[in-house]
N, C-alpha and C positions, 0 to 999 in steps of 0.2 A: 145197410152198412155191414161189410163183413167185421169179423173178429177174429185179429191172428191167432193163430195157435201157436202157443211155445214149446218145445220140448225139454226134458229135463232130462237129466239123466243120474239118478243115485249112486255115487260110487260107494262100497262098502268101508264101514272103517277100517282098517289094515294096519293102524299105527297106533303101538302103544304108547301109555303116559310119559313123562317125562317129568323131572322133578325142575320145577320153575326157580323154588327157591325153600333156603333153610332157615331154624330161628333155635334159638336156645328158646330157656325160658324168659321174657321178657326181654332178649335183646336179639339182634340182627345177626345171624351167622355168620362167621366168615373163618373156616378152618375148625378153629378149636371146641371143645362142646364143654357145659359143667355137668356135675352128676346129677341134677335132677332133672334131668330128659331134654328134647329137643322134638320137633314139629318139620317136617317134610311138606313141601306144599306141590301139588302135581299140576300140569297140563290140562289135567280134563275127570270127572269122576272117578273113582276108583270101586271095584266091584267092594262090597263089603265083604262077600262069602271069600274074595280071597286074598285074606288076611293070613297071608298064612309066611311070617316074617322070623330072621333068627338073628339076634345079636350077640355079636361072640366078641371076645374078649383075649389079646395073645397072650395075659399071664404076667407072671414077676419079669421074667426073660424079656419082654416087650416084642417079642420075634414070634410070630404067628408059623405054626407047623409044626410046632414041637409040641412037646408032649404036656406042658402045661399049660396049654390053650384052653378057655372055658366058653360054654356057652352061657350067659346071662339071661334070669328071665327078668319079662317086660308085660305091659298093661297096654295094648294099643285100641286106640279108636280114629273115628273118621269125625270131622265138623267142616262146617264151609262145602254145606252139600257135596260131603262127599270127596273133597278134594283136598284136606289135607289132613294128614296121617299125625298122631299123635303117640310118640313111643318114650313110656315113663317108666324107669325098671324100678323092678320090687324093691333093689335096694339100690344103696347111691351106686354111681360107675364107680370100677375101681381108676387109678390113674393107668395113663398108655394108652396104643393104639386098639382101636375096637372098628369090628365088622359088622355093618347093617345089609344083612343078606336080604333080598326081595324074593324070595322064592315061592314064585307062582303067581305076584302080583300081579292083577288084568284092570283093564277097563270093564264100565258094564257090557262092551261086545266082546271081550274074553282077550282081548289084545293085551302080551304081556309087556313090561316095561323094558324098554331098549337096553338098562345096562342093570344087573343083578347084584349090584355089589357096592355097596359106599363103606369108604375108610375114613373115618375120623380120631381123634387124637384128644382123649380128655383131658382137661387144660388143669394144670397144675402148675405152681411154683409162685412168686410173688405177682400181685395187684398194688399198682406205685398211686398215691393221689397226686393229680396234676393241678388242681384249681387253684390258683396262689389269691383268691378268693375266698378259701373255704367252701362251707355250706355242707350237702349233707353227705352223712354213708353211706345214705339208700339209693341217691342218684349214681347210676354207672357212668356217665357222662362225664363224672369226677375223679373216673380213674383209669389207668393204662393198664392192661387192655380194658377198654369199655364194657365193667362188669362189677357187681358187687360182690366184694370178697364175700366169699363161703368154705366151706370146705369143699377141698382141702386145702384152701389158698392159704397164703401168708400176705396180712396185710403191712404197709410199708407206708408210713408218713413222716418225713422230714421236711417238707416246705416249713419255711419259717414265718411266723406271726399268723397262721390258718388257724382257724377252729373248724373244727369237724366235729360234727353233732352225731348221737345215734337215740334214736327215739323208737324205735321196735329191735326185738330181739335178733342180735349176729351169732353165728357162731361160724367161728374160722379155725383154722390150723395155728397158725403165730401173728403176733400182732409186735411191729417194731415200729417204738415211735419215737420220732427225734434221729437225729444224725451231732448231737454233742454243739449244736449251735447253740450262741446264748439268748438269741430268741427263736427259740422253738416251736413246734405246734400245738394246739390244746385239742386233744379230744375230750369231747365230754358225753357220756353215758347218761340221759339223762331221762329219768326214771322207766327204765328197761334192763336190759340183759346182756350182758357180751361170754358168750365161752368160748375159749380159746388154748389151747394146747400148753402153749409157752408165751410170755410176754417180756417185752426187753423196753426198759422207759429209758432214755439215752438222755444226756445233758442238754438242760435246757427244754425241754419238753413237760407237759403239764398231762396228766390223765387224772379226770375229774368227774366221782359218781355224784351224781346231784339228784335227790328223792323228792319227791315223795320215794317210792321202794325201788332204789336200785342196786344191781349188784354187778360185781365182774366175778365172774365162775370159771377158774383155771383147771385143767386135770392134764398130767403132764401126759407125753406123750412118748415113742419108742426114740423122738430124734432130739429127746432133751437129753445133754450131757452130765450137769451136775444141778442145772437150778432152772428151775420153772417159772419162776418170776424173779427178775431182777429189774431193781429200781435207780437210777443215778442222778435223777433231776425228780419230781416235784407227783406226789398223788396226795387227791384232795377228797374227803369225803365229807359231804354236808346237804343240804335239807332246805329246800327252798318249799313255798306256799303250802306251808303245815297247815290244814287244818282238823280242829281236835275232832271234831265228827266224825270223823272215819276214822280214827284212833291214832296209836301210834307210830310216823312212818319213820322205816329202819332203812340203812344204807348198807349194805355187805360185801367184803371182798373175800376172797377164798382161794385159796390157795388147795385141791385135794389132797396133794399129795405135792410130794417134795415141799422144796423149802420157799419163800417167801424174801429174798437178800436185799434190802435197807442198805445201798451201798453208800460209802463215804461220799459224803456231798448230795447226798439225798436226804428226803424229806418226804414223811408221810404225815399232813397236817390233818388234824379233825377239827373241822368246824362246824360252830353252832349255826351259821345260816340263819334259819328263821322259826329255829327249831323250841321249842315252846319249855318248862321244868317238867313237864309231864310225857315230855317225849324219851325215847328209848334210846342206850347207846348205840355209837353206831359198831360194828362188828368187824375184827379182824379171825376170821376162822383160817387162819392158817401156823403154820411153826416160822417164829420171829427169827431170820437172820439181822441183827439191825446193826450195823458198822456206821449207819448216820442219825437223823434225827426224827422219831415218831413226835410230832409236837399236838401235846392233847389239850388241845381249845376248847373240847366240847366232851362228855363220858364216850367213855371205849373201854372193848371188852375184846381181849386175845383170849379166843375159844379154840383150842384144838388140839382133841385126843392123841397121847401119847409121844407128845410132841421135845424135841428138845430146842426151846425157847434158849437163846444167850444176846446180850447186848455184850458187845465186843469192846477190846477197850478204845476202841475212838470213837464206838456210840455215846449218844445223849438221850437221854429219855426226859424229855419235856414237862412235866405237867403240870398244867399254867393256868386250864378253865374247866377242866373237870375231871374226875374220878378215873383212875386206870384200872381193872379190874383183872388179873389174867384167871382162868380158869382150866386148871390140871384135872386131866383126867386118863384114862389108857393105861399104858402098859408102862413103868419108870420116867413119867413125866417128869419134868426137870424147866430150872429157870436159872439163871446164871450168866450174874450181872459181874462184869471186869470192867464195864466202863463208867459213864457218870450217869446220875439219877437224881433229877430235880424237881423237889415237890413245894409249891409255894400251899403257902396259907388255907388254910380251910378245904386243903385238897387229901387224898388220900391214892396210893397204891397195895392193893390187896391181891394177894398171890393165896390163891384157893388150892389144896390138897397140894399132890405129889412134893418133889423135892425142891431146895432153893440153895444157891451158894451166892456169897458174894466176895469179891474178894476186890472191888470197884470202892465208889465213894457215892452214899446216898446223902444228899443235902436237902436242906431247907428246911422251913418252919413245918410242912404237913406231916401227913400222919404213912408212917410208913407198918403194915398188914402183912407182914410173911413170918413162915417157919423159919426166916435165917435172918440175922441180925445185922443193922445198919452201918 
């Protein structure tokens, strides 16, 4: 019985990678990138020795060739045998158009890549939620374009009757929530973190930190105009599944810098939740604009150096279920009450150091604690 014989014939490779497909971090490419890097996926192997890659950057100008173009550095490695390239820069991208130069990229037969050059464009400006369901912040699926606001995005929630939840730490650029409907959305922070540049609570919208320890951490930015947090509908701080074992949990807003504005028709209620006599106030660390109503259901404490605290005269100062406490410190701290100030029974308001005027009307049976008279 013979045995054919086949011939074969080895052609050399000749043809370099080609990029198959791209990915942000945890989501699908398509044009825009965020600043914490992005993933190249190739054709076929890519040589590791030659890595040898440049990411540039066109600058303030957004116009690549002039004279403020930068180059960016980056962390790159290889996974997926080889075949797809992982470029993480040291620091985040700035916003604009950026160049992923391939320069010298091969295969393991030294085959360089057919095109040297990808332009991307790092994504900046609002992220809208779409789910008129709700659900979470971490899902990108929930928001236009499909991606979880970071920086430097501005997050954007008006749908009406949503809750949108945040259970591990955000930080984004601006957070606007609510569009002045009367049923608004609820976000709730709930026991985590949110820092964000500038915040805008709009009518009819709810933002709600709910602890065991949660906080919203504000530091204004260069594109805040006169106020870094402004309020017009409803923030709730309160304290669910206390327990004493782990000691006492605190809820905090903060405001760094700039002012804090309590606008007419707004409400900053403190509630007790499930918060136990042994638990801690909850904490406003910021300078009080309040033109509406702080209504204190549960002890709070306005903590914030050198600040000038005023209720305005169409604020109301509530306090209804526990202890107000402000605490002056800094440089001509100041508190100055022109509008109304209501202390029921067995409650107190206590203004600690710096200065106090009133020229408002403090009422009710409690016990009113300042340098300046009722």
């Amino acid at each position: 019985m013979k045995t054919a014989v086949r011939a074969f014939t080895i052609q050399p490779d000749t043809f370099g990678p080609t990029i198959s497909s791209a990915r942000e971090e945890g989501n699908v490419f398509d044009g825009p990138i965020n600043r914490n890097g992005f993933s190249l996926r190739f054709s076929e192997p890519i040589d590791p020795d030659s890595l040898s890659v440049k990411l540039l950057w066109a600058g303030p100008d957004g116009v690549f060739g002039t004279a403020d173009d930068e180059e960016l550095a980056v962390q790159l490695s290889l996974s997926l045998n080889d075949r797809l390239l992982v470029v993480v820069p040291v620091e985040a991208l700035p916003l604009g158009p950026v160049r992923l130069v391939l320069d010298g990229l091969t295969d393991v037969a030294g085959n360089a890549t057919d095109a040297q050059t990808y332009a991307f464009t790092v994504l900046s400006g609002d992220v809208i939620w779409t789910n008129p369901a709700g659900g979470s912040w971490h899902d990108p699926t929930n928001w236009d374009p499909p991606i979880v606001p970071g920086e430097p995005n501005g997050a954007t929630i008006t749908l009406e009757n949503v809750v949108v939840t945040i259970t591990s730490p955000v930080t984004l650029h601006t957070l606007e929530l609510g569009d002045g409907s009367a049923a608004g959305p609820v976000l709730l922070i709930e026991r985590t973190d949110l820092t964000c540049a500038q915040a805008h609570i709009g009518n009819g919208a709810t933002l709600r930190l709910e602890g065991l320890r949660a906080s919203l951490s504000l530091h204004p930015a260069s594109m805040m105009v006169s106020t870094s947090f402004e309020n017009h509908a409803l923030i709730e701080l309160t304290e669910m599944n206390v327990r004493p074992e782990f000691g006492s949990p605190m809820v905090t807003l903060t405001v760094s810098d700039g002012t804090l504005v309590n606008a007419e028709g707004g409400t900053i209620r403190v509630l007790q939740g499930e918060a136990t006599a042994a638990s801690v106030p909850r904490v406003l660390a910021a300078e009080l604009d309040n033109r509406g109503t702080p209504d204190a259901q549960w002890r709070l404490t306005i903590d914030k150096a050198s600040a000038q605290h005023i209720n305005a005269a169409s604020g109301l100062i509530d306090i209804t279920g526990g202890d107000l406490t402000v605490q002056q410190s800094g440089t001509t701290p100041t508190f100055t009450n022109e509008g109304d100030i209501q202390i029921v029974a067995d409650r107190t308001m206590t203004i600690n150091g710096g200065a106090c005027a009133n020229t408002g009307t403090i009422t009710g049976p409690g016990t009113w604690n300042a340098p300046c008279a009722r």
